[in-house]
C-alpha positions as CSV (number, residue, x, y, z in Angstrom):
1,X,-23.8,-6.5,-15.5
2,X,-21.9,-9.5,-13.8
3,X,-21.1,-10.5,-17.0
4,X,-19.9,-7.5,-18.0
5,X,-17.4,-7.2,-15.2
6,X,-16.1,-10.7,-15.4
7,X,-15.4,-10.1,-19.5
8,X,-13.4,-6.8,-18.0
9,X,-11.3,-9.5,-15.6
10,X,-10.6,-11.8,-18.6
11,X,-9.6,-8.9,-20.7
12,X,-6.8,-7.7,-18.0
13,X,-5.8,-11.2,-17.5
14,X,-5.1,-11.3,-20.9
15,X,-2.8,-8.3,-21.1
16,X,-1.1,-8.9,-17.5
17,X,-2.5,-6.9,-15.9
18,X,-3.7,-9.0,-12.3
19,X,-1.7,-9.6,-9.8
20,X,-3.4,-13.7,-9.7
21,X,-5.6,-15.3,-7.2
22,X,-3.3,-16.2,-4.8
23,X,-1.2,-13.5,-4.5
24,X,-4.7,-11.3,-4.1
25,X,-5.3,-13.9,-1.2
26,X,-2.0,-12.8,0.2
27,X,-2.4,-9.3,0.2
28,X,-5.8,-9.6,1.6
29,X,-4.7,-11.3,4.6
30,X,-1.3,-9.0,4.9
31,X,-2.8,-5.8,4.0
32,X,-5.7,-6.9,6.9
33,X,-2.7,-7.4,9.6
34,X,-1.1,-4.4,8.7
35,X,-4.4,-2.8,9.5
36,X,-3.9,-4.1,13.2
37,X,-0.4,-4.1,13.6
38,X,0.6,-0.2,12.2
39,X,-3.5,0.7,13.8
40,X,-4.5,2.4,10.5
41,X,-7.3,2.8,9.1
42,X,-8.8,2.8,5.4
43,X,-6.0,1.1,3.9
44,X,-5.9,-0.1,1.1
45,X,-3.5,-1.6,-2.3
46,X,-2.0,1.5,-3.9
47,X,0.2,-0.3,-6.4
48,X,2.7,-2.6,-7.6
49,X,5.6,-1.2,-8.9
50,X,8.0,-4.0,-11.3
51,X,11.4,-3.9,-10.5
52,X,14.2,-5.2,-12.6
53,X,15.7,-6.9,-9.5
54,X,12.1,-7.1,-6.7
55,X,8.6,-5.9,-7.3
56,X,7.4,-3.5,-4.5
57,X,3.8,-3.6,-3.3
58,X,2.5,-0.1,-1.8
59,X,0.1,0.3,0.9
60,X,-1.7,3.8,1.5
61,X,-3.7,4.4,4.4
62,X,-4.2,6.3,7.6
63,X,-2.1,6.0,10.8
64,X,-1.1,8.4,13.3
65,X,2.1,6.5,13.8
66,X,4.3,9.1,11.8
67,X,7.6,8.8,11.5
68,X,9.6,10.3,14.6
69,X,11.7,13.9,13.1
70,X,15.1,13.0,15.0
71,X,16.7,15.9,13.0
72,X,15.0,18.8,14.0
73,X,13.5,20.1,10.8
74,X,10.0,21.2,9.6
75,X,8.0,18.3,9.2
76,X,3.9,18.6,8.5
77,X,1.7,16.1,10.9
78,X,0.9,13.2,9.9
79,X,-3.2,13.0,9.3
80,X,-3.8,16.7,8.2
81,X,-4.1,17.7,4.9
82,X,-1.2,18.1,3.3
83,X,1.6,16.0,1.8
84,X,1.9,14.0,4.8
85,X,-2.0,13.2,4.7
86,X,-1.6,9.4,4.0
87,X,1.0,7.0,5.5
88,X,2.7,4.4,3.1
89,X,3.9,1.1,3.5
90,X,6.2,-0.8,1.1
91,X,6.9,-4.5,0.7
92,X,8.9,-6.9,-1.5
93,X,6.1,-9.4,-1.0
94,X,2.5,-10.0,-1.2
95,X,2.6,-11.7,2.4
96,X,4.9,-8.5,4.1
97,X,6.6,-7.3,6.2
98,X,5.5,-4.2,5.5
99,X,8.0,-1.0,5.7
100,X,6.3,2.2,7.2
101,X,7.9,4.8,4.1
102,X,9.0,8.0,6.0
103,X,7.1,11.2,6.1
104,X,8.0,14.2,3.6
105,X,9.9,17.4,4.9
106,X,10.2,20.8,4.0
């Protein structure tokens, strides 16, 4: 089976699809102080989205640390099920900052 999985790695390398070792190393160790800094929990790597200008890494997790609804309008919780189940975090880099991405309305 190891074997297996490591010919599936060779075969995404092939066709681009990895983001490389070090930048893996990078998210690992942002992605970790994210975790601790924004106190979420089961976050993980949603994406990488290419840009024409800057690539944008995603981060999907759980926080209660919702953005603040200065406006007065509807806004669901953050946490409960619903669109506003997950927060999301965007970056430019594999290293951060991370931007906390601002919850959806009504």
């Amino acid at each position: 089976m190891p074997d297996l999985m490591a010919q599936n790695k060779r075969v995404y390398q092939w066709a681009g699809i990895d983001l490389g070792e070090y930048n893996t190393m990078l998210l690992q160790k942002s992605l970790k102080a994210l975790t601790v800094s924004a106190d979420a929990a089961n976050l993980r790597l949603w994406g990488k989205i290419r840009g024409t200008e800057k690539d944008l890494y995603i981060a999907e997790g759980s926080s209660q640390q919702g953005a603040l609804d200065t406006e007065g309008t509807e806004i669901e919780g953050r946490g409960t099920d619903g669109v506003n189940k997950f927060a999301y975090w965007a970056s430019n880099s594999p290293a951060g900052p991370w931007v906390v991405l601002p919850d959806l309305t009504a």
